[in-house]
C-alpha positions as CSV (number, residue, x, y, z in Angstrom):
1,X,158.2,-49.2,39.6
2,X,159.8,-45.7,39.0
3,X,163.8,-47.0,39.0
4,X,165.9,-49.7,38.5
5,X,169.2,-50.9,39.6
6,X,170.9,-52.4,37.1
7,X,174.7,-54.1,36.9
8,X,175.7,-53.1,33.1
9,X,178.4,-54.8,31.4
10,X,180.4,-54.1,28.4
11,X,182.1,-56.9,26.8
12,X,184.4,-57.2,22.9
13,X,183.8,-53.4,22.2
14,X,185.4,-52.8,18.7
15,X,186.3,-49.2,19.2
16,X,186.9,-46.8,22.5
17,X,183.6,-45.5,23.3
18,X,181.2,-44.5,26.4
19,X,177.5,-46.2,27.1
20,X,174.8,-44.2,28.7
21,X,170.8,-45.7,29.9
22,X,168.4,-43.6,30.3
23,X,164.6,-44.1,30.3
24,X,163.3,-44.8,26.6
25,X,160.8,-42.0,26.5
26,X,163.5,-39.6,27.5
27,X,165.6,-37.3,25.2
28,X,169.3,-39.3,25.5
29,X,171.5,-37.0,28.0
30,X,174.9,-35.8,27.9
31,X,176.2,-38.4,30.1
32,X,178.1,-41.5,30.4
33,X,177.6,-44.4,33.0
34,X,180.4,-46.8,31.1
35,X,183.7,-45.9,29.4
36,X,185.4,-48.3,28.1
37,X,188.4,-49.1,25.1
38,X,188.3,-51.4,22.7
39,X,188.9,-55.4,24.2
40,X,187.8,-54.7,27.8
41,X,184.9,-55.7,29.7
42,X,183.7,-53.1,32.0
43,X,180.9,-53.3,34.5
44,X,179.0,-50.6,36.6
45,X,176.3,-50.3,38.6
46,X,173.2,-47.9,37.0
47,X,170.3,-46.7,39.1
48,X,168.3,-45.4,36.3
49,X,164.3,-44.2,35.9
50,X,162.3,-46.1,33.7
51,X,160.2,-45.1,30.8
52,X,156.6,-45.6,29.7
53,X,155.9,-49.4,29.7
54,X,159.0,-50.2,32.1
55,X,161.9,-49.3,29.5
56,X,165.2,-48.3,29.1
57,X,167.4,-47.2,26.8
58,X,171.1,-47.9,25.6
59,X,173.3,-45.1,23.8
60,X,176.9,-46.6,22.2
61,X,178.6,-43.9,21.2
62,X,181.2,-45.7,19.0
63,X,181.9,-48.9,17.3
64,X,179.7,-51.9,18.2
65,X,179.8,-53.9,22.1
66,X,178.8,-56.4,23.3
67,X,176.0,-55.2,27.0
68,X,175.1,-57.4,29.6
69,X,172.2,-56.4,32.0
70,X,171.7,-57.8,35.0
71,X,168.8,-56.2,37.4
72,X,169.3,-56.2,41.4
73,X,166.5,-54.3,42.6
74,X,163.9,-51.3,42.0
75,X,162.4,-48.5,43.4
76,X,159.1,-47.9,44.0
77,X,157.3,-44.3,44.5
78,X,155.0,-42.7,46.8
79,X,151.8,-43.8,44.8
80,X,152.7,-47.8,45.0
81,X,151.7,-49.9,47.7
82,X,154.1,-52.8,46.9
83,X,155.7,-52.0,49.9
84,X,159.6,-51.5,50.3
85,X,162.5,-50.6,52.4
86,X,163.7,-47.3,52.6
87,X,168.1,-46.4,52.0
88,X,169.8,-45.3,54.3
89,X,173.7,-43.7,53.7
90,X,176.3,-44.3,55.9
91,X,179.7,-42.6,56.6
92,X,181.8,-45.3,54.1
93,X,183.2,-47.7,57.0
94,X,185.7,-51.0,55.8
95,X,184.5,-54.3,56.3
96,X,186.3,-56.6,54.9
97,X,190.0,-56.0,53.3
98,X,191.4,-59.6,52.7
99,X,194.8,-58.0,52.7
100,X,194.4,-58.2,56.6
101,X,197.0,-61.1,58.3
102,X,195.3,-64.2,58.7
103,X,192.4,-63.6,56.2
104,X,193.8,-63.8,52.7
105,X,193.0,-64.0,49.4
106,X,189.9,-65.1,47.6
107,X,190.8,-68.2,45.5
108,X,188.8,-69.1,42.6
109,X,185.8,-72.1,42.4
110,X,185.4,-71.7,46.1
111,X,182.3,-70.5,48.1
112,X,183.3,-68.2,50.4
113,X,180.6,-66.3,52.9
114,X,180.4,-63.3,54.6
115,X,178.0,-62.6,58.0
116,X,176.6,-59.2,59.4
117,X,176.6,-59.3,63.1
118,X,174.8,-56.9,65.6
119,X,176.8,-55.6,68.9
120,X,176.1,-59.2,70.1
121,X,177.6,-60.9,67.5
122,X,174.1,-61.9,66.5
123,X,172.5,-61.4,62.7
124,X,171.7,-58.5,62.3
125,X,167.6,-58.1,61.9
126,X,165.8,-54.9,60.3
127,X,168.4,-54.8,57.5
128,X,166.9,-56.4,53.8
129,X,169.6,-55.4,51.4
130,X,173.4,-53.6,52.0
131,X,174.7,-51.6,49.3
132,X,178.9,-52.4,49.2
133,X,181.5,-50.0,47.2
134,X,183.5,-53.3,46.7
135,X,187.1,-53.7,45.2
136,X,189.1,-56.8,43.6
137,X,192.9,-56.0,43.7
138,X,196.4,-57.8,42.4
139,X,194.2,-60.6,40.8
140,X,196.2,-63.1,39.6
141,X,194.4,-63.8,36.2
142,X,191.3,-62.7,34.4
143,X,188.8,-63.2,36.4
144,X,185.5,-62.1,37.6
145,X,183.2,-62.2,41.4
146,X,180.1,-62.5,42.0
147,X,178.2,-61.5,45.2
148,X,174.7,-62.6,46.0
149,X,172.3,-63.8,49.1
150,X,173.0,-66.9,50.7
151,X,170.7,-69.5,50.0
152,X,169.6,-69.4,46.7
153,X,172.4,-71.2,43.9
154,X,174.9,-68.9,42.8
155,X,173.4,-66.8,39.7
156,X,174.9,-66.6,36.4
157,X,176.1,-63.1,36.4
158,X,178.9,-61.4,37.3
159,X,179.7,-57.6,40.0
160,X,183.1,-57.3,39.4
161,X,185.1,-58.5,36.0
162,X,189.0,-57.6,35.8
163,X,192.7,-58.8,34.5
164,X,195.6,-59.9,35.8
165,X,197.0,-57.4,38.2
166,X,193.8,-55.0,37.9
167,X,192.3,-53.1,40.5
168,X,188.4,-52.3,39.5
169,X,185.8,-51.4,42.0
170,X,182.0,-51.5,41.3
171,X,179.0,-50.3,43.6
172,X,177.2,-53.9,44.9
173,X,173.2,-53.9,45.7
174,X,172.7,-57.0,47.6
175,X,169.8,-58.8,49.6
176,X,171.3,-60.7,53.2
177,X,170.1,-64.2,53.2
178,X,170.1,-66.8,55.4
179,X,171.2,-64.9,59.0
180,X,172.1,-62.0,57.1
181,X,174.9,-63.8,54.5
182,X,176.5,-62.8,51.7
183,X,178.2,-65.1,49.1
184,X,181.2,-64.6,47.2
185,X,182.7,-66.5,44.3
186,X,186.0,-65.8,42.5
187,X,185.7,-67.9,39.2
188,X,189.7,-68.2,38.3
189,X,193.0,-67.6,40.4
190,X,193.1,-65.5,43.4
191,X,192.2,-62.2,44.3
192,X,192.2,-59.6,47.3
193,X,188.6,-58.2,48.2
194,X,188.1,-55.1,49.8
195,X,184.4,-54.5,50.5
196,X,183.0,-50.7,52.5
197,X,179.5,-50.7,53.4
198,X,177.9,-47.3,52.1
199,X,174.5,-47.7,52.9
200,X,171.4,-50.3,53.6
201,X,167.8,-50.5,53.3
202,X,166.0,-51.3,56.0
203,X,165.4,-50.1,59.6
204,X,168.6,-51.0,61.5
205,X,172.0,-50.1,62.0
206,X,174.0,-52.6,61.1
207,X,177.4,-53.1,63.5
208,X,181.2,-54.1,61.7
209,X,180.6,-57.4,60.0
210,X,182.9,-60.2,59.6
211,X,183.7,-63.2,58.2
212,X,182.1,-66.5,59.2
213,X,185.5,-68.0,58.9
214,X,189.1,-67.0,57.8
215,X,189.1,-65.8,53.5
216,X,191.6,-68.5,53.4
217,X,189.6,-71.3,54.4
218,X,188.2,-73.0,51.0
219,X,184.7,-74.1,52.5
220,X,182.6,-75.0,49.8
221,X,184.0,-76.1,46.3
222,X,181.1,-75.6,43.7
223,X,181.4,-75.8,39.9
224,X,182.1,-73.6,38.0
């Protein structure tokens, strides 16, 4: 493992102040990968080399905060033979904006799930993981979302967190499950969701994706 991909939150910082990870057996850069004031919770999405024995390093430059990690992948190099799937980037292309008539708004405690089809209107095949530049806007209340394979039970951890009438974006690493599906979950109130495919790993080009059903349908009520 040469790299991880890591979603880091701040939560209750005391002061205004910036976060940075870097591999622990490196000297600390001049560089941020959070910024943040005091009260908010910020997330973002770091890609950073590890150190000798697999760690990492955190840097607060001010005051005291709260950091959640949450890993969503790794990076192997050319000496492993874990195996893999290679990134590719894409032109950024729009495929979902629940602002769109007849789709609507994410409401919170609901399941909601999200297909990749092929020209066919087929799951796509070839494609392991999609990497999403994804964007809550006009929330209603404090909230936060959560994307992740379908299949598995929703995981304790949060992409996105936000306030009333925010708009926060936050770059999304994650796997397709069953027939290429992606999850979502809004905990609280309602929210738009715009997501733009920037890149996949895998073999295939994937074609636009859409819904399985209409945003506004409340499918699956789960717990919170």
């Amino acid at each position: 493992m040469s790299a991880v991909v890591l979603n880091v939150t701040v939560t209750s910082p005391t002061a205004a102040s910036y976060l940075t990870v870097f591999p622990a057996d490196a000297t600390q850069p001049t560089a941020s990968n959070l910024n943040f004031s005091a009260g908010e919770t910020v997330p973002n999405r770091v890609i950073v080399k590890v150190g000798a024995g697999g760690l990492v390093s955190f840097f607060n430059a001010a005051g005291s905060t709260q950091v959640i990690a949450d890993i969503g992948g790794w990076f192997t190099d050319a000496t492993s033979t874990a195996g893999g799937a290679r990134f590719s980037g894409t032109i950024p292309t729009r495929l979902l904006d629940t602002r769109t008539p007849g789709i609507g708004p994410i409401y919170g405690g609901f399941l909601n799930t999200f297909q990749l089809l092929d020209q066919n209107n087929q799951p796509v095949t070839g494609i392991s993981a999609v990497v999403f530049n994804v964007t809550v806007t006009g929330p209603s209340m404090a909230s936060y979302v959560t994307l992740w394979p379908d299949g598995p039970p929703r995981p304790p951890i949060s992409d996105l967190n936000f306030t009333a009438g925010e708009t926060v974006p936050n770059l999304v690493v994650v796997k397709l499950g069953n027939s290429s599906k992606i999850d979502i979950y809004n905990a609280l109130g309602q929210t738009d969701l715009i997501m733009d495919l920037v890149g996949y790993y895998g073999s295939a080009v994937p074609a636009p994706a859409r819904p399985i059903k209409p945003f506004s349908l409340h499918l699956a009520p789960i717990q919170r």
